[in-house]
N, C-alpha and C positions, 0 to 999 in steps of 0.2 A: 504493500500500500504506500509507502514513501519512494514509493522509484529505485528499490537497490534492484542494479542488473544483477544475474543469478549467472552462474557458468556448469559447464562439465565437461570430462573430457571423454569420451567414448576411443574402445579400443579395439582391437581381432576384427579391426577393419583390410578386406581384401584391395591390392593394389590394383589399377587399372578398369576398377567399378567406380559409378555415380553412387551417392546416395543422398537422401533429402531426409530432415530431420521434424518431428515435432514431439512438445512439451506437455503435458499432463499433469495437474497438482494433483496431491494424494492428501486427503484429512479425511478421517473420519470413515462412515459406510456409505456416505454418498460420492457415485460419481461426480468427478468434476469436467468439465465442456476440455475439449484436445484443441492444441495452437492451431493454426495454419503452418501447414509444411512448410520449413525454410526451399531457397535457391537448390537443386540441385548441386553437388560438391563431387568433383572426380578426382579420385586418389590417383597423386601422380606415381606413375612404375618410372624409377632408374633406367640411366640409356641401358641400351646392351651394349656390352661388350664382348665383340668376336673373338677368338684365339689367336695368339701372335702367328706370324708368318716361320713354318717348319724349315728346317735345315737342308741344306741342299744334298737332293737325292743322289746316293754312290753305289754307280754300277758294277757286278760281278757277273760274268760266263756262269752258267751252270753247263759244265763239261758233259758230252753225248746229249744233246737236246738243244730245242731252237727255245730258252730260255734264259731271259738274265733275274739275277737278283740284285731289289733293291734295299737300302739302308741310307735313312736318314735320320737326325736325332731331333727328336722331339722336344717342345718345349715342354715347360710344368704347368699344371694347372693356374688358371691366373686367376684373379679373385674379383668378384662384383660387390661393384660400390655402392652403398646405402644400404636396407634393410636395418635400420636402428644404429647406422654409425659402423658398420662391421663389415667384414666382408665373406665370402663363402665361397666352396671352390668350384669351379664350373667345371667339369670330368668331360674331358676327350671322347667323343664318340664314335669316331672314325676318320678316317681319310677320302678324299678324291684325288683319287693317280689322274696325272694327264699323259699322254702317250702319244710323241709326235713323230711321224715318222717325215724326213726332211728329204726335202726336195734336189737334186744334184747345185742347181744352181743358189741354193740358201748356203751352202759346202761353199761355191764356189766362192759367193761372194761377203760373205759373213765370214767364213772360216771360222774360229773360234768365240767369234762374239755371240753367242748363243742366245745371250738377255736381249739382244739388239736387233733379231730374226722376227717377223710379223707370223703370227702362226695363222696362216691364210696361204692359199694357194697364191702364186708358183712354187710359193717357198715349201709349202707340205706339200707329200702324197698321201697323207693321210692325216689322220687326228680319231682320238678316242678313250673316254673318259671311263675310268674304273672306280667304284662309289667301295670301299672296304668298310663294312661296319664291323666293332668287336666281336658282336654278336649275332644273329641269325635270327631268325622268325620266334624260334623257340630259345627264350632268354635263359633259358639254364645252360643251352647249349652255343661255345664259344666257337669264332669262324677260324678255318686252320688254315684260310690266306692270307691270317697278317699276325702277326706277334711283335710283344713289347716287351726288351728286358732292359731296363738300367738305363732307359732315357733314351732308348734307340729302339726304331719300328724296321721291321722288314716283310720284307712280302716276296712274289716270283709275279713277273709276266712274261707271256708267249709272244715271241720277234719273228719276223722273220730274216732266214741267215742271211747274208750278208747287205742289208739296208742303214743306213743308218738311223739313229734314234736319239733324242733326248726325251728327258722325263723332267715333271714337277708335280709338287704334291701342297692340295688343302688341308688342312686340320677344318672340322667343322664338330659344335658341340650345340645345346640348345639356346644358345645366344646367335648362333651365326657362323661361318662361314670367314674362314681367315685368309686373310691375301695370299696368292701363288709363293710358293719357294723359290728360290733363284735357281735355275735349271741345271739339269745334271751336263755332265761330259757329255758331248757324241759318242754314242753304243753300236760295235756293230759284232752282232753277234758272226762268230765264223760259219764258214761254210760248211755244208755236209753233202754229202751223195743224193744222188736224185731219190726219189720214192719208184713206187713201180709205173712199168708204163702202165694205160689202160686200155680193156675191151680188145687183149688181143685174140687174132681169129684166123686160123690155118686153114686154106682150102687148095683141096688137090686139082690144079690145071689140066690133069692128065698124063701121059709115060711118066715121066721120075721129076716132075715139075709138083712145088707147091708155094702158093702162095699166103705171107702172112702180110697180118695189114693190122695197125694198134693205133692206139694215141700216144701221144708224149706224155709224161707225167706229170701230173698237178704241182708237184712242190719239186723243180729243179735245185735246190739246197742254195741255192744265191748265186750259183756259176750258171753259165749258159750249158747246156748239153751239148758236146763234143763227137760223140757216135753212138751207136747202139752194140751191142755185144749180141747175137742171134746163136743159141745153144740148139742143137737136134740132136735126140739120140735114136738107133735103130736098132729093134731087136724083131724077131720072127714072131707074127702072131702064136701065141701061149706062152711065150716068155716072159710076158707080167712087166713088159715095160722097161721092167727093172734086174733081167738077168735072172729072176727064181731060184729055185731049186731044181739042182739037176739043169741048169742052161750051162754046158761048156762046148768049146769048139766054136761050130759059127753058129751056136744057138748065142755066143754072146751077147750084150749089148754093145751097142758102137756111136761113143759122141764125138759130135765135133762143135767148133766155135767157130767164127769171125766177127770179125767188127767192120761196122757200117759206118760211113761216113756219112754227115746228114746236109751236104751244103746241097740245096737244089731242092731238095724234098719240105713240103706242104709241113707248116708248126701245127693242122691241126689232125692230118691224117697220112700216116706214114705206112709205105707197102714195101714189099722185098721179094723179090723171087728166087726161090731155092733150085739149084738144077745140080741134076747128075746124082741125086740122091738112091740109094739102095732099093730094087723092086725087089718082092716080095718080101720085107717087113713092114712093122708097124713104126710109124714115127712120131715123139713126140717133141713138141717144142716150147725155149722159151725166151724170154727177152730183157734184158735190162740197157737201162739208158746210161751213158758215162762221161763223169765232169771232170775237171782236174783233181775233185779229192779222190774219186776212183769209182768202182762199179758199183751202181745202184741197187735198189730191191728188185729181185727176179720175178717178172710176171711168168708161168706157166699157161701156157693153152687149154682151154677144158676139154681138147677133143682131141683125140689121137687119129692119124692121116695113115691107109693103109694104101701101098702102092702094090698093084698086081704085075706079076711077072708076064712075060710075054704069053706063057705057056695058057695063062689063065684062059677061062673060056671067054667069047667076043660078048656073050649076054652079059656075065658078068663088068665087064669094063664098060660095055654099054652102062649100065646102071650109075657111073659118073659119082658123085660125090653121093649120095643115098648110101652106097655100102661101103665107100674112100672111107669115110669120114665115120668113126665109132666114139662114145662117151670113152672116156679115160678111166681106165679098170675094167671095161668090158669081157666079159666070159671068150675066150678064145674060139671055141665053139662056134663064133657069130661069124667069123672074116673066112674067108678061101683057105683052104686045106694047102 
């Protein structure tokens, strides 16, 4: 009744909410009439703060594999400002790998200045972003692509051999998203042998001719392919391909090799023609492709090519590739006596 203003302080107020306030006297068992709601009031939230910028990423070969390892050292959890004067720690939640693969002419003209390269085409042939979180869908269970011991993260990516590469890495937690790392060294993983060819397919031309015909292999190891290496071997229909039990004499099998030079011939379908090969056995064949580190994965043919002797009868050779041409392992029993 004499005008003293009245105060209070309300508390286990959430940040980043409005709230509007009114007053109620309390005497006695009669209600008393409720204020008019104050002004809406929104509780101001602390900036975020992102995680500092991670340490520059240090490449390692994973020896027999198109794989490098990475290793950068992490910062410590940094602390957020306010919440009663205090701060609290904000926990790392993962990484984003960047994965560039560069361009001849960013080599060319950047050379070492790496931080200085536009990651944009001409300068890329590629780019591609790898999200590492700790943990996995199922938070009991931890992710085994990235581990953290002693202030240092590391992880593996799949290269291909001999490209070059640079890497940079995010730190991101639930504040944000930390600026790019200063970028690693140029990576180029080594070379390896080609893979196998593919879709190869032997068909008998007729007399002691056959022809294969394949594709090149998907993954030439970083070198160009240099020639094919073409394996046959011959053994007598029932000798099992592979010389059996009881095959000696000229029941043997008999291989041979050469190497094909590939200047002239089609990068997306390559043929060969075999001549002077043995009539009246069974032949099988196979193929690999070869770079300077050496010979590739051997594709085998799934079909073994049978050449009749002269002797054989004219119906039969009439019948052309229908009876040439047997599944690999086939019962002996199936081909000319």
């Amino acid at each position: 009744d004499d005008g003293t203003a009245l105060c209070a302080q309300v508390g286990g107020l959430c940040l980043g909410y409005a709230y509007s306030f009114a007053v109620q006297a309390a005497a006695g068992h009669e209600p008393w009439p409720t204020s008019e709601s104050s002004e809406p009031v929104i509780m101001g939230c602390p900036p975020l703060i992102p995680p500092p910028a991670q340490g520059r990423p240090t490449c390692t070969a994973i020896l027999g594999t198109a794989k490098v390892q990475l290793t950068w050292a992490t910062c410590p959890s940094h602390a957020l400002e306010g919440g009663g004067g205090g701060g609290c720690p904000v926990a790392v939640l993962g990484y984003r790998l960047h994965v560039f693969c560069l361009g001849a002419a960013a080599i060319e003209m950047y050379g070492a200045r790496l931080d200085a390269i536009p990651m944009q085409p001409p300068w890329l042939e590629s780019a591609a972003v790898k999200n590492l979180s700790f943990r996995q869908v199922d938070p009991e269970c931890l992710n085994s692509e990235i581990s953290e011991e002693g202030g240092v993260v590391s992880t593996s990516c799949d290269v291909c051999p001999g490209l070059p590469y640079c890497f940079e890495v995010q730190a991101f937690t639930a504040q944000g998203l930390s600026e790019p790392s200063p970028r690693s060294e140029v990576f180029r993983s080594s070379c390896t042998v080609p893979s196998a060819c593919r879709g190869l397919v032997a068909r008998w031309l007729g007399g002691r001719e056959v022809r294969l015909s394949w594709q090149p292999p998907s993954d030439t190891g970083g070198l160009p392919v240099t020639s094919y290496r073409v394996a046959s071997s011959a053994s007598p229909r029932g000798g099992g391909g592979g010389g059996g039990a009881g095959a000696t004499g000229q029941d043997a099998v008999v291989s041979t090799h050469q190497h094909l030079r590939i200047e002239g011939n089609s990068s997306y379908w390559l043929r060969h023609t075999l001549s002077d090969l043995q009539a009246g056995a069974e032949h099988s064949f196979s193929i690999c492709a070869v770079n300077d580190c050496g010979l590739g994965e051997e594709a085998i043919a799934p079909w073994t090519v049978w050449l009749p002797t002269p002797e054989d009868s004219p119906s039969r050779q009439a019948l052309g590739d229908t009876l040439a041409v047997a599944p690999r392992g086939a019962a002996g029993d199936t081909g000319p006596g």
